[in-house]
Each structure stands twice: as structure tokens, then as C-alpha cells.
N, C-alpha and C positions, 0 to 999 in steps of 0.2 A: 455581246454579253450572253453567257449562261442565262437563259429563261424558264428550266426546264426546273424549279423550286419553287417553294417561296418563303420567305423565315415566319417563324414564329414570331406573335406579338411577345411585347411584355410581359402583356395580363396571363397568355396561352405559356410563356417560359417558364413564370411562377410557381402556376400549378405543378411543373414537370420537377422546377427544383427544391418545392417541398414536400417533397414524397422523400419517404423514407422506409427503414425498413418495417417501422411498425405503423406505418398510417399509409398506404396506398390508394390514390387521388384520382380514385375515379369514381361517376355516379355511375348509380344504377337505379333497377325497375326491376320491378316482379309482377309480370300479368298474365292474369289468369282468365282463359277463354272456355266457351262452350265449346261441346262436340263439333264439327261442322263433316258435310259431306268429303269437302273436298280435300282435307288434311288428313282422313281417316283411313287407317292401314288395315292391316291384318288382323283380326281378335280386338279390334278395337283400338288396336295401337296408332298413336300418329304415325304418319306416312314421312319419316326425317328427309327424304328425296325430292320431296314436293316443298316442303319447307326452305328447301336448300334453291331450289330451283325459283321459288318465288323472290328470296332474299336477291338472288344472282338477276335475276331483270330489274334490279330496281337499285341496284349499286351505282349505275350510271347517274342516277339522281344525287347521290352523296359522293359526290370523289373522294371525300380525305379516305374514305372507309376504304381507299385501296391504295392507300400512303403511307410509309414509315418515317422513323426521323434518320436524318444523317447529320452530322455538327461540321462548324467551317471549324479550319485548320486555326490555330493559334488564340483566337474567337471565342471557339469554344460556343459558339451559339448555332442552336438545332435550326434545322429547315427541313421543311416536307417533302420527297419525293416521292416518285411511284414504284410500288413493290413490283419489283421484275419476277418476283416468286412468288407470287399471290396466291393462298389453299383457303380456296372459300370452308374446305371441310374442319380445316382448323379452329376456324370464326366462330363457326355453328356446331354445335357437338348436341349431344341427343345420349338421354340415359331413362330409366324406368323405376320406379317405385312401386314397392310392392302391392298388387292390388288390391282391396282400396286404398291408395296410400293418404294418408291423413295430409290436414293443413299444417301439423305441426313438424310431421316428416320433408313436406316441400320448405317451412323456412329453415331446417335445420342445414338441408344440401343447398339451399341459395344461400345462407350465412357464410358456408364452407364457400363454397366457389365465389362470394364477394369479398372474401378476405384476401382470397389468392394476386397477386400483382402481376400488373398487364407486361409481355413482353416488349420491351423497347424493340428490339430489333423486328417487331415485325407492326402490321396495323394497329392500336392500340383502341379494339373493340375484340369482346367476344358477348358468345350468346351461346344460352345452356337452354336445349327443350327437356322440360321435364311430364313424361307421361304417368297414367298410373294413377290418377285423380279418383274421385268418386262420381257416378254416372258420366265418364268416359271426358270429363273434360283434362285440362292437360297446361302445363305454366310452361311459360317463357321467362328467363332471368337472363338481363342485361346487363352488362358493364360496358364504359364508356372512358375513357381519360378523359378529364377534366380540363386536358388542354387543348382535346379537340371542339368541344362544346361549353355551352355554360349551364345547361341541361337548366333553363327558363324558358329561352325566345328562339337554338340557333336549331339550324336543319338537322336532324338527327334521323336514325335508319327507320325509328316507330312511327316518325309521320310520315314517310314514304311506303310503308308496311301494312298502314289501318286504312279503311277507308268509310264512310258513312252507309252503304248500301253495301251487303256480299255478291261475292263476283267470282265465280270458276275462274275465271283467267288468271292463268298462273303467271305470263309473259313470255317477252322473250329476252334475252340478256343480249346486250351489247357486246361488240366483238371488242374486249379490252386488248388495246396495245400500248403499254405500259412504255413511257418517254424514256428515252437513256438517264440514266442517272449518273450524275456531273460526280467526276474524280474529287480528290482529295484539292488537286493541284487547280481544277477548274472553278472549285469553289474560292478558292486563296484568290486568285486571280479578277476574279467577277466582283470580290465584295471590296478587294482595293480599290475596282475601278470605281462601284458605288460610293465608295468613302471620299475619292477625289473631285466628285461630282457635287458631293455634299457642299462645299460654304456657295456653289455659283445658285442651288438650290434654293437654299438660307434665306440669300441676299434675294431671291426672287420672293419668297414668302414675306420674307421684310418690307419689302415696297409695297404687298398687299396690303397686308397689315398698316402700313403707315397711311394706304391711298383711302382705307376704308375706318380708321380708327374714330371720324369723326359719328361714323354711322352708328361702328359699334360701339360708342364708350358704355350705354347704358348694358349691355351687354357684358359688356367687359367687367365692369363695376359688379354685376350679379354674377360670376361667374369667380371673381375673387374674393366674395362675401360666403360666396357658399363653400370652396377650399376652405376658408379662415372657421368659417363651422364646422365643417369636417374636422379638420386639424384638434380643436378643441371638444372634440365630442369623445374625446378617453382613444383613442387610438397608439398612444405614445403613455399611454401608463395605465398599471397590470390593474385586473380585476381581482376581485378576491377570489384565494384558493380556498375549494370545496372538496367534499369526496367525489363530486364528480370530474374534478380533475387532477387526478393521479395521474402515474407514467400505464400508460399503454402496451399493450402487444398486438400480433399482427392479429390475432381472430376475432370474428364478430360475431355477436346474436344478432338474428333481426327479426322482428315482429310486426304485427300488422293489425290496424284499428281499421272499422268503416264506420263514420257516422253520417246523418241525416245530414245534407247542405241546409235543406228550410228549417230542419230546427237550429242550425245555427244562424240563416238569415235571421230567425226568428227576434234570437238574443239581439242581434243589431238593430234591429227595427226599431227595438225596445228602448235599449239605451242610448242609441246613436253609433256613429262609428262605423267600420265598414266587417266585415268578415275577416279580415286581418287580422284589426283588432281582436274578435275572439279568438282564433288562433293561438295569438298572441297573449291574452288572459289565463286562454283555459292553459297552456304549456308555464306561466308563473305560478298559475296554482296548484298544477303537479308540483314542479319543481319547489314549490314549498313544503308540500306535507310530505315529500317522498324526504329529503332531507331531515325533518324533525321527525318522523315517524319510523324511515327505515334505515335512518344513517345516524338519529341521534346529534344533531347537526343543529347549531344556536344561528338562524337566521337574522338575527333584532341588525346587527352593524354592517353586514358586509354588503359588497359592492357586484352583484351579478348581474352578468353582459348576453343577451344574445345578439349575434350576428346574422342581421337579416338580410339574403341577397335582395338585389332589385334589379330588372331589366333596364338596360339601356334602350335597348334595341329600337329603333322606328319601324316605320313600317316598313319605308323603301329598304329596312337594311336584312328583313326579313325571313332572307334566302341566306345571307353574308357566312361564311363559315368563321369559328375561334369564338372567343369568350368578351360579349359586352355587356358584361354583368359590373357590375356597381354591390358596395355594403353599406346596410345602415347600422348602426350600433346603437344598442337600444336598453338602457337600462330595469333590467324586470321587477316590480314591486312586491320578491318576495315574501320584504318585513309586512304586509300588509294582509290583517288576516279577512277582511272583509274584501266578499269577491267582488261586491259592485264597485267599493272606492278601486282596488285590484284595475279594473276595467278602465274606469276613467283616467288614471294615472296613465295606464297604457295609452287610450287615445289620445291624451293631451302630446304624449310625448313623441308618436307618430304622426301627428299635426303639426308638432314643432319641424320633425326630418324635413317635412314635404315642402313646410313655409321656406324653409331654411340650403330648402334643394341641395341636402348633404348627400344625396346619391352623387349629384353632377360633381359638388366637391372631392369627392372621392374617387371618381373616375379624374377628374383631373390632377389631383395628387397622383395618380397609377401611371397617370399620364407622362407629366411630369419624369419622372423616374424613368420615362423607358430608354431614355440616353443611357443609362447603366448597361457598362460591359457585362456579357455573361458572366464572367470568372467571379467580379465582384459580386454580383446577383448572387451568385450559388453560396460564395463565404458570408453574404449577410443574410440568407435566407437561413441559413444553418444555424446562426449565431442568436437569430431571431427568434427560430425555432425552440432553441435550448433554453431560452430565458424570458421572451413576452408572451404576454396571455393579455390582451385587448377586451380579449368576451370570452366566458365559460359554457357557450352553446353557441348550435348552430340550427336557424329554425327557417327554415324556405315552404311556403306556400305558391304555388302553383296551378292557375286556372286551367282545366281544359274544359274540351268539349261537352257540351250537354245533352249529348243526342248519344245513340247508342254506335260506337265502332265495330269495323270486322277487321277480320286477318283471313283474307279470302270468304268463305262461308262460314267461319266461327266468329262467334261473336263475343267480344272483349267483357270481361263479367266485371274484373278491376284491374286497374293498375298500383302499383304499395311503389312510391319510390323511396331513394336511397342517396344519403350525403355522404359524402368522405370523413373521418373524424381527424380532427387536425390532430398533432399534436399534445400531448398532455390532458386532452378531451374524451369524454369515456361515452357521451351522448352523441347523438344529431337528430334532429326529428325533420321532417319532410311530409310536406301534404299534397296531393292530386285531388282537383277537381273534377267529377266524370263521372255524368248521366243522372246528376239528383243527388251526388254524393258525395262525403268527403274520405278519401283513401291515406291513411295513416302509414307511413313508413317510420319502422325505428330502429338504429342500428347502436349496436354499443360494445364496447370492449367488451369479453370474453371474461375476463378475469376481475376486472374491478367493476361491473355492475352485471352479477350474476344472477340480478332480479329485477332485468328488464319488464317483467311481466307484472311488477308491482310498479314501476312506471307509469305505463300502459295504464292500468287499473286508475290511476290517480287522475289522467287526463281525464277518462271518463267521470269520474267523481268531479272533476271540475268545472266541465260543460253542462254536468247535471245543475251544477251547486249554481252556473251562470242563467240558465233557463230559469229554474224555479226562481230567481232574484228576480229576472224580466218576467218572468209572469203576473 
């Protein structure tokens, strides 16, 4: 058999076949570093050679990052091989803002180049240095496909890139020798014989399953309690439509908050609950007063959803590359104008996900489904697309490090990430945890919220309006 691939999961095919042409599914990052000795060029310029050269010794760490997709014949279902044509210059590109270039000039050129869509035909990563900062620092903006990562828990190129202490050492890169890439005809061939293999497979998992069922019923029993939660938790009917979710186009704004982590510990302490939770509070009580204030918009009846990712991931699976991310759906208490009851609604109902272990549910419904032919996949993703709305946001919180990172001798000042917007979604909000702080990423259609920046404003008013309440 053909070894030289390996197929996309379900979860990894999804992301691929709900992209379109006005929502493009991949994350990203925007992080902004100090000067450092050892990136630093000419007149103050980064050194794009050095940057390139450090990326290029640490690729060996990520292999997909030197993979494209190829599809089996008739199938129609992607798998990974390796780029016989690989231009690392392509990946990494490098441009200059006028000096001093403003914070509002850097998110204007990462908006522009997050809205652009990744090439299928080639690696489906790039990355934009942009110099020209004020006192000589300089940003880096990522994009990722969504179906290489789940951009929570899986190996991505920034945690092969940062490190806790700076360090000259640029490396040295691996001598890539990219595997033959299997024909049209070798693919057809290798996944029949896969396919033939399947029922003697089956019947061997069947007899596990049967030898070991007395072990696990109790397991079993909690694992279809928590599907039948899933199932019931609004997944299969629409949330209320809002002005934030209109039809779409391809460009985005994106902005960028930093607040205190301990004054948001703070709020928790306070009321209980974890950091989540406020998160989770302070974005319903934007989302309220940005609606009745700047949209004019009667909150009192309707039904608004954020979808909140959740890590699967274990530890052992740590390294694992593709997407084991899980969704909670999570209904926001925007009718509610008081921000402490606001708060406890939230945690009660985050208390309920966890009791109710709707993550694992929901990874096992995905599960479930991955028998689905591509072909089929693609026509109900599409169909799906045009007509369900489940949840009207998407809000992912993200722990990292608390200690301060480098990228050789420059040291990481923040990181702003970035969500894809589905469909019919004109928000996503995103937060990074790093070094005492909370980093705000927000991205939003172009055309139907062109006052991201009163968003933004309202979050803060809401974190304010959650402290002073815990105080």
C-alpha cells in the first residue's frame, strides 16, 4: 500500500468544506515583538533573511507546514502529501510601514492580508513581517487553515518559534527530502484496498467492544448522556437573527484590546466562577448595549448563541497534529440588564456544559459522522451553511504562557489572536492569555460592522461595569 499520505479527519475536512468565498477558515495571530539584537538589519530594519532562516531550522518540527492537499479520485476526499515544490519565501514575506508606523496602520495591513484566502494548491500557512513600528519594534501576522490546527492545544509553527529565554541561535534547517507524491491512479488503488480491509477491521473492534463492554458500560452510559445533551443543547435549531448577522463579504477589520488578567481574576474571586466566565459575561454585555445603542436593536425575546471552542486534547496527544477541538453552545443573557445576575446566569450555565460533559458529546456526534462520504459532506455543508445559524458568535479564550517569550532575542510584547467568521457572522472575538495579561483579538466584516471600534469600547465598559459590581 501507498504510505507516503495520510487523509484528513472529519473534523480537519469540515473546516476545508466550509470555506467559501466570503468567510475564509483559517486562524490567525498578530504579535508584536521588541527590538532584538539578532533580527535587526540595516537602518533599523528587520533582518527578513534571519527570520527566514530561523523559520527554515524549525520546520522539521511541524511537518504538515511542508504539506499540501491532494484529493482521491472519485472520493473526492483530501489527504496530505509533501510539497515537491516547497518556497519557504513564499510562506514568509516581509513588507515596511511608514516610519513611525502607527498601531492602527499595522491592524489595517493584517486585516487586508487576514481576509485574503490561503492557497489550496500549496502549504496552507503564511506569515506577513511587518516592520516600521515605533522604537524599532516590528509584528509578525499569521495565518493558519483551520484544518491544519484547531489553534487551542495542536503543534503550531509559534510554539516551535518562541522560546522562554533569548538565544542567537538561529539553527540549522534539515535537509528536506520531500516523499514522492502518490498519482491519481495510486491513490484509487490504496484506498480500495483500505475499503476491503474495513468489515475484517469492524469485526475485530466488535469483539473488543463486546470482550470489554462489561468494563465499560458505566462509561458507555456517560458518554451517551452527554451526546443526548449535546443533541438538545440548540444545535439543530436557528438562533435569533440579529444585525450581527447579516450576509458577509470577503474583508475584515481587526482590532485589538489588552486587559489586566488579575483584574479580571479579581471579578472571579469575587463572585466565583472561573476567568471564563468573565470573558464570557463581559462579551454579553458588550453584545447587549452595542445592539440597543448602536444598532437600535430590542433585545427583551430573542435567542443569542455563542460558540465556545473547547480542547479535547490530552496530554499524551499533545504533539498530535489536525483539529481536537469540541463546541459548547452557550446561550448569552443579553435580556438581562444587571451585570452581576448577567454573570451568574453565565456560570450556572457553564456549570451545567461541564456537569453534562457536552464537549465529549459533541465530539462524539462529529464522531459519529465521520463515516460521511466527502461528496455528501461538501452538499450538506453547503446546504447547512445557507440556512443554520446554531449560535450568532464565536468567542474562544485561550491560556498561554505567563512568563515573558522570545523569537530569538526579541521579546514577544503581545500576541491579538484571530477566529474565522462563519457564515452569515459579522463578529468573532478571541482571547490570549500572556505574561499578566489578557490580549483581545476582534475581527468583523468590513461592511456590516463598520464600528468595530464601538464594540471594542463596550467590552471595556463591561469588565469595568463587572469589577466595580465585585468590588
Amino acid at each position: 500500500m501507498i504510505t507516503n499520505y495520510e487523509r484528513l479527519s472529519f473534523l480537519d475536512n469540515t473546516f476545508l468544506v466550509m470555506e467559501g468565498p466570503t468567510n475564509p477558515m483559517h486562524v490567525g495571530a498578530t504579535l508584536v515583538f521588541e527590538a532584538g539584537d539578532s533580527l535587526r538589519g540595516d537602518n533599523g530594519s528587520v533582518n527578513i533573511q534571519t527570520v527566514r532562516s530561523f523559520v527554515e531550522a524549525r520546520l522539521q518540527y511541524v511537518p504538515r507546514y511542508r504539506q499540501r492537499l491532494q484529493w482521491i479520485p472519485l472520493e473526492r476526499h483530501p489527504v496530505w502529501v509533501d510539497d515537491d515544490h516547497f518556497d519557504l519565501a513564499y510562506h514568509v514575506r516581509h513588507v515596511a510601514l511608514p516610519r513611525p508606523g502607527s498601531a492602527e496602520q499595522m491592524r489595517e495591513l493584517s486585516g487586508r492580508f487576514l481576509s485574503q484566502r490561503l492557497d489550496r494548491a500549496r502549504p496552507m500557512w503564511e506569515v506577513l513581517v511587518i516592520e516600521g513600528l515605533d522604537d524599532g519594534r516590528f509584528a509578525i501576522v499569521t495565518k493558519v487553515h483551520h484544518c491544519m490546527i484547531d489553534g487551542i492545544g495542536g503543534v503550531d509553527l509559534l510554539k516551535v518559534l518562541l522560546a522562554p529565554m533569548p538565544s542567537s541561535d538561529v539553527g540549522v534547517p534539515d535537509e528536506y527530502e520531500p516523499r514522492p507524491v502518490p498519482s491519481s491512479t495510486d491513490l484509487l488503488i490504496d484506498e480500495a484496498v483500505r475499503f476491503l480491509q474495513f468489515p475484517p477491521e469492524a469485526a475485530k473492534n466488535a469483539r473488543k467492544l463486546r470482550d470489554g463492554t462489561k468494563e465499560m458500560g458505566d462509561l458507555l452510559r456517560q458518554r451517551l448522556r452527554a451526546m443526548t445533551e449535546s443533541a438538545r443543547s440548540g444545535w439543530f435549531v436557528n438562533a435569533s437573527e440579529t444585525p450581527l448577522n447579516r450576509k458577509i463579504g470577503p474583508n475584515r477589520r481587526i482590532a485589538h484590546l489588552t486587559t489586566e488578567l488579575d483584574r479580571v481574576k479579581s471579578i472571579k474571586n469575587s463572585l466565583g466562577g472561573t476567568v471564563n466566565d468573565v470573558v464570557i459575561a463581559a462579551v454579553a454585555g458588550a453584545v447587549r448595549s452595542f445592539l440597543i445603542e448602536a444598532r437600535d436593536f430590542d433585545v427583551a425575546e430573542i435567542d443569542f448563541r455563542a460558540m465556545v471552542p473547547v480542547s479535547i486534547r490530552d496530554e499524551a496527544g499533545a504533539g498530535d497534529l489536525g483539529n481536537q477541538v469540541t463546541m459548547w453552545l452557550l446561550e448569552l443573557p443579553i435580556a438581562e440588564s444587571d451585570p452581576v445576575e448577567r454573570y451568574r446566569i453565565v456560570g450556572a450555565a457553564t456549570e451545567h456544559l461541564k456537569e453534562s460533559d457536552q464537549a465529549l458529546g459533541a465530539a462524539m456526534l462529529t464522531q459519529s459522522a465521520s463515516f460521511t462520504p466527502s461528496t455528501v459532506l461538501t452538499v450538506a455543508a453547503r446546504v447547512a451553511a445557507a440556512t443554520a445559524r446554531p449560535f450568532n458568535l464565536t468567542v474562544t479564550n485561550v491560556p498561554g504562557p505567563q512568563v515573558p517569550l522570545y523569537m530569538l532575542e526579541s521579546r514577544l510584547e503581545r500576541i491579538y489572536p484571530m477566529v474565522p467568521l462563519w457564515v452569515n457572522h459579522g463578529l468573532g472575538v478571541a482571547l490570549f492569555s500572556y505574561d499578566g495579561m489578557l490580549n483581545w483579538g476582534f475581527a468583523a466584516d468590513w461592511d456590516s460592522v463598520p464600528d468595530l471600534d464601538v464594540f471594542v469600547a463596550r467590552i471595556e465598559a463591561a469588565l469595568d461595569e463587572l469589577f466595580t459590581a465585585a468590588s
